[in-house]
C-alpha atoms as one frame of an Amber mdcrd trajectory, in Angstrom:
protein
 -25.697  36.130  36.335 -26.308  35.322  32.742 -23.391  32.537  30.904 -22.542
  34.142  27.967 -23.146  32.885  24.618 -19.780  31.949  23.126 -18.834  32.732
  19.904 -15.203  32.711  20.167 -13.501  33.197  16.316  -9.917  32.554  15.838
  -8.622  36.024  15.251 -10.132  37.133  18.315  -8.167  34.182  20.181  -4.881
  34.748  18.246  -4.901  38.467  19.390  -5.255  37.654  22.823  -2.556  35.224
  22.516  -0.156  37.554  21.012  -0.795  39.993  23.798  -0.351  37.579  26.378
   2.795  36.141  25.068   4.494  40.023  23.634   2.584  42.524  26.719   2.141
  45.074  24.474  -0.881  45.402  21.518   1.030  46.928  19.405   3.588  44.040
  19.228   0.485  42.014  18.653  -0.341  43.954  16.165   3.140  43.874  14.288
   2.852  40.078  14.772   0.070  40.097  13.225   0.001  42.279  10.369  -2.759
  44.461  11.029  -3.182  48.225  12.764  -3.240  48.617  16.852  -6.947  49.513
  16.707  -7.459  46.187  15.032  -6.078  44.239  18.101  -7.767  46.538  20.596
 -11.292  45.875  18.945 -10.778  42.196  18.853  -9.723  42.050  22.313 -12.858
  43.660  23.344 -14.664  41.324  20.558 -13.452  38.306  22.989 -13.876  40.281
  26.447 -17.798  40.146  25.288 -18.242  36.820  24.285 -16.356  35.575  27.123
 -17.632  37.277  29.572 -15.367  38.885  31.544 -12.320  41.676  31.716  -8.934
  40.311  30.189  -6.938  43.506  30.595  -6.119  46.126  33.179  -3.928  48.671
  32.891  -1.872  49.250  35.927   0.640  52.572  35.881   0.537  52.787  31.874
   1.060  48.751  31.721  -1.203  46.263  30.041  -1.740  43.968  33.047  -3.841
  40.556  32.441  -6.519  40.006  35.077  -6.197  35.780  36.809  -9.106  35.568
  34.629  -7.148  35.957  31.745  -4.161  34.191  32.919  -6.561  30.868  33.789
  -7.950  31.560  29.673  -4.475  31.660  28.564  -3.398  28.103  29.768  -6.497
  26.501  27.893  -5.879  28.869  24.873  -2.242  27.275  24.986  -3.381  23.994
  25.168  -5.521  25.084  22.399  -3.082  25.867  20.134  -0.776  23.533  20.683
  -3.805  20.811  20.098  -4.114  22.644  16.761  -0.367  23.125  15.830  -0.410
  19.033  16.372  -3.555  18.855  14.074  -1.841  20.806  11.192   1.677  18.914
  11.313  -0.413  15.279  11.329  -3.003  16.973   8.279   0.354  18.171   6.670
   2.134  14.557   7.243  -1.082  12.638   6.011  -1.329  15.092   3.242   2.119
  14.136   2.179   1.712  10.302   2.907   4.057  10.648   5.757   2.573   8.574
   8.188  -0.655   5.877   8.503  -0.464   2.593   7.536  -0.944   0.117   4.633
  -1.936  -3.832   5.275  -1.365  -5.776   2.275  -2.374  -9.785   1.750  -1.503
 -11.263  -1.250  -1.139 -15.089  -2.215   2.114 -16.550  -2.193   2.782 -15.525
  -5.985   3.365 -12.161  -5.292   3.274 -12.068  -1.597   6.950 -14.234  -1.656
   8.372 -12.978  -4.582   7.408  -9.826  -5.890   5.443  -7.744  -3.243   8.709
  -7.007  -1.604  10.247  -5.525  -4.375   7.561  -3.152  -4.549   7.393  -2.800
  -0.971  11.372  -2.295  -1.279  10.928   0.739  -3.386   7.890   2.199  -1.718
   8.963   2.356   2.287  12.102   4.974   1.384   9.249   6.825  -0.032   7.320
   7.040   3.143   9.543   6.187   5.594   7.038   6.907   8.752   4.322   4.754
   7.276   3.691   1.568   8.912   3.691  -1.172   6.128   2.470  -4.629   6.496
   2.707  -7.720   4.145   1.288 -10.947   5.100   0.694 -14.182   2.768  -2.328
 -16.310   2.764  -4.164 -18.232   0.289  -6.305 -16.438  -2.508  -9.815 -17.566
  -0.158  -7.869 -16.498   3.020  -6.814 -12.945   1.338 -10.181 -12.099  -0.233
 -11.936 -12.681   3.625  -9.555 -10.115   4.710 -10.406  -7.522   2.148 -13.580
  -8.080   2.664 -13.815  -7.876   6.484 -11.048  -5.477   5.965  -8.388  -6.779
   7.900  -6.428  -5.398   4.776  -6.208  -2.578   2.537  -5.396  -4.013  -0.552
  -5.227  -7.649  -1.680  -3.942  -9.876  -4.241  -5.290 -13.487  -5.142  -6.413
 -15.654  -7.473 -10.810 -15.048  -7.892 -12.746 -18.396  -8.890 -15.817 -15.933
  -9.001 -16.724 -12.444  -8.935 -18.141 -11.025  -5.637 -19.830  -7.705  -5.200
 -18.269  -6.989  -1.785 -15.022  -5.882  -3.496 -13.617  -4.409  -6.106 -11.297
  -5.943  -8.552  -8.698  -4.542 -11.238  -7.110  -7.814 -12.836  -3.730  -8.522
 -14.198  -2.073 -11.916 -16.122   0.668 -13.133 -15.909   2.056 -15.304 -18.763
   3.821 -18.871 -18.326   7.307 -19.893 -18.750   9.007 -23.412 -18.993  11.545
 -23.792 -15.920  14.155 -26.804 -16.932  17.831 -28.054 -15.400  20.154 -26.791
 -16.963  21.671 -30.121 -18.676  17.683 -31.326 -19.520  17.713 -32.790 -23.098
  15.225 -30.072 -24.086  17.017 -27.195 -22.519  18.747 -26.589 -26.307  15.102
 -26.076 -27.723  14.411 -22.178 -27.835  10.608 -22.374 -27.486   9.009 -26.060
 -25.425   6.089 -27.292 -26.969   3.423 -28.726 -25.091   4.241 -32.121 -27.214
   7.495 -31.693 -25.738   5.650 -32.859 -22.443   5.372 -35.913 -22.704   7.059
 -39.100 -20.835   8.287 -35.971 -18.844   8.580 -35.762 -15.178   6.339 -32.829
 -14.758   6.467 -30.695 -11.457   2.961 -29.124 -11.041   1.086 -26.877  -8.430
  -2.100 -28.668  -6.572  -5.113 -29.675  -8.422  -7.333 -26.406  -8.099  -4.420
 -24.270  -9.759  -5.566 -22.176 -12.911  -2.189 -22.547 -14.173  -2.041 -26.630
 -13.737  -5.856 -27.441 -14.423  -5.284 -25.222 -18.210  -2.180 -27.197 -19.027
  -4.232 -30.854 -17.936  -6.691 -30.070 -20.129  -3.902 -28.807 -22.991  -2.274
 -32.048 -22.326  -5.371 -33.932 -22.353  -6.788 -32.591 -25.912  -3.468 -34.101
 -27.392  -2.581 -37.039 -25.695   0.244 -35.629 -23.527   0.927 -37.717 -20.795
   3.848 -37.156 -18.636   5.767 -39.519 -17.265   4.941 -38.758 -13.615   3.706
 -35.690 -11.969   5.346 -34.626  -8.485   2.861 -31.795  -5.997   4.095 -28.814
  -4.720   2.274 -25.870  -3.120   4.507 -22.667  -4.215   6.537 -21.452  -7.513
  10.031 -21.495  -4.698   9.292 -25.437  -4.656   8.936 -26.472  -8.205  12.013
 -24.192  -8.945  13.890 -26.006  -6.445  13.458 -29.276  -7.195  13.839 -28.163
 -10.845  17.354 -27.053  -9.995  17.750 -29.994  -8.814  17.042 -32.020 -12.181
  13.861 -33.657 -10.421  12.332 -32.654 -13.615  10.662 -29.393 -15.609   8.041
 -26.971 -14.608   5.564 -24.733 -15.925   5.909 -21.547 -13.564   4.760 -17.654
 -13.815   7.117 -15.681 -15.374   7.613 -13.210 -12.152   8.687 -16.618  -9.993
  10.771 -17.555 -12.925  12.850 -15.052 -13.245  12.877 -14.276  -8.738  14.455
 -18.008  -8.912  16.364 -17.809 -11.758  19.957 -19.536 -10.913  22.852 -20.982
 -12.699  21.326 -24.799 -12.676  17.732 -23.093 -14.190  17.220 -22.973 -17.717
  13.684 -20.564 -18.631  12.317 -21.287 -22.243   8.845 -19.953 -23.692   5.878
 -22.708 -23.711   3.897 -22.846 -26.438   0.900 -22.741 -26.902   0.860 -19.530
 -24.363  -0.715 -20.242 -21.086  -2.140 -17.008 -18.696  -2.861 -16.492 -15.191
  -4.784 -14.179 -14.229  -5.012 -12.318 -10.222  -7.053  -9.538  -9.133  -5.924
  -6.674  -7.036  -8.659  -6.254  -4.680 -10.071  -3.555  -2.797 -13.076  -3.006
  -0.723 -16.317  -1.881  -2.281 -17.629   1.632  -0.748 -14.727   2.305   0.879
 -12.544   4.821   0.236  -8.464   4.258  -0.589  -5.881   5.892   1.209  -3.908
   8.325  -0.514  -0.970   6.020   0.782  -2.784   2.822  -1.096  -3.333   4.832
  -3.929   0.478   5.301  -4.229   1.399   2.125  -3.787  -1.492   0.819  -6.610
   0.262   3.293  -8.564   3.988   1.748  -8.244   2.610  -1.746  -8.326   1.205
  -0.925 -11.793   4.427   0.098 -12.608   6.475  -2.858 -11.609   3.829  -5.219
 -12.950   4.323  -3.949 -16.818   8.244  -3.909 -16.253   7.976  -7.773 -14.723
   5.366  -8.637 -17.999   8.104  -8.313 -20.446   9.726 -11.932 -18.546   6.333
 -13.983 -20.133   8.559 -12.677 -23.724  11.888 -13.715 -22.010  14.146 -16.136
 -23.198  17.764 -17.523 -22.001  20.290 -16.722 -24.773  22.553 -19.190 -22.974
């Protein structure tokens, strides 16, 4: 006996599923929209390609043969397989469910990533969203081996593996509340000196601009105490430990009743890349979030203008 050549088409199935599930062709037919001889040729359509009889008619009844019966499971699994395929297309499609990893330095990963985050997850409330914090060397390995979708650090040097939209940030002057220069509406860098400065580690953009600042006009500060994060230096600011030169976005997160936040002149940047990797597509879901970070970003930039009227 030959196997038949199968060429089964979807209308042909459908019919044959309609008939199963109503008995009669010409409720198939009504189901489907289309005249009874319609249904009838498509059943016989499938009968060929298939290979054997579907149908009997017993006493005036359409009767399905065991043959047909044994098609119909599969064609149910079938369908529900595909019903499953459209609802997860449909949820996809409308950024219902998949996931987005995110590393990001401590800047934003502490402080402002979970703002964003806050305002994003009621948006897609079945996506699985993940934020971890790492250093800027530790987040661009992840991109790049793409542990992550999306990351944000500080980049020393451009690398072709990824791909890089940057942002700065500008700098504010965090002081106690009673400091002697917390009456002066703008801190000059001269204002520096004999001062006990809180700064980040050595190879911060940040700290290494306002050494060399300091350094072209003979600033020196009284002493200099080490911290690793913004939540630190904002702390032992509060604390009257002694005055800081933070990011505007960790400025403002800390901002507190014993914190006083002036403008520094002359204007120092920092600058972090949102990084993504190279010949890979984005997710419609990363795409959104890129989309409400940019957003958030330009309403945080108006802080590197702000100023305590206090």
């Amino acid at each position: 006996m030959t196997t038949p050549s199968l060429h089964l088409r979807d209308r042909q199935v459908l019919a044959f599923k309609h008939v199963m599930e109503i008995g009669t062709v010409s409720g198939a037919a009504r189901r489907m929209l289309i005249a009874q001889p319609g249904v009838t040729r498509l059943l016989k359509q499938l009968e060929h390609d298939v290979g054997f009889t579907l149908f009997e008619r017993v006493r005036g009844r359409l009767v399905p043969t065991p043959e047909a019966r044994l098609f119909h499971r599969e064609v149910q699994r079938m369908w529900s397989g595909m019903e499953h395929l459209r609802e997860t297309a449909r949820r996809i499609s409308g950024r219902e469910v998949g996931g987005l990893r995110i590393s990001a330095m401590p800047l934003l990963g502490i402080t402002f990533l979970p703002d964003v985050l806050a305002a994003f997850a009621p948006q897609h409330p079945d996506a699985r969203l993940e934020l971890a914090t790492f250093r800027s060397e530790q987040v661009i390995e992840d991109v790049i081996t793409q542990r992550c979708d999306m990351g944000f650090a500080i980049v020393a040097e451009a690398d072709d593996r990824v791909d890089s939209e940057v942002f700065s940030l500008g700098s504010l002057c965090a002081l106690p509340r009673h400091h002697p220069l917390a009456g002066h509406e703008i801190i000059e860098v001269d204002d520096l000196d004999n001062q006990t400065l809180i700064s980040f580690e050595p190879q911060d953009p940040l700290r290494l601009d306002l050494e060399k600042l300091m350094e072209t006009r003979c600033i020196k500060p009284k002493s200099y105490l080490e911290v690793s994060l913004a939540l630190q230096a904002v702390r032992l600011v509060r604390q009257g430990v002694g005055i800081a030169i933070i990011d505007p976005i960790s400025a403002k997160a800390f901002e507190g009743e014993e914190l006083i936040l002036r403008p520094f002149n002359p204007a120092l940047s920092e600058n972090f890349a949102l990084l993504t990797t190279r010949d890979q597509p984005t997710s419609q879901l990363a795409k959104d979030f890129i989309i409400l970070f940019r957003e958030h970003f330009k309403q945080a930039s108006v802080f590197s203008t702000w100023t305590d009227s206090a």
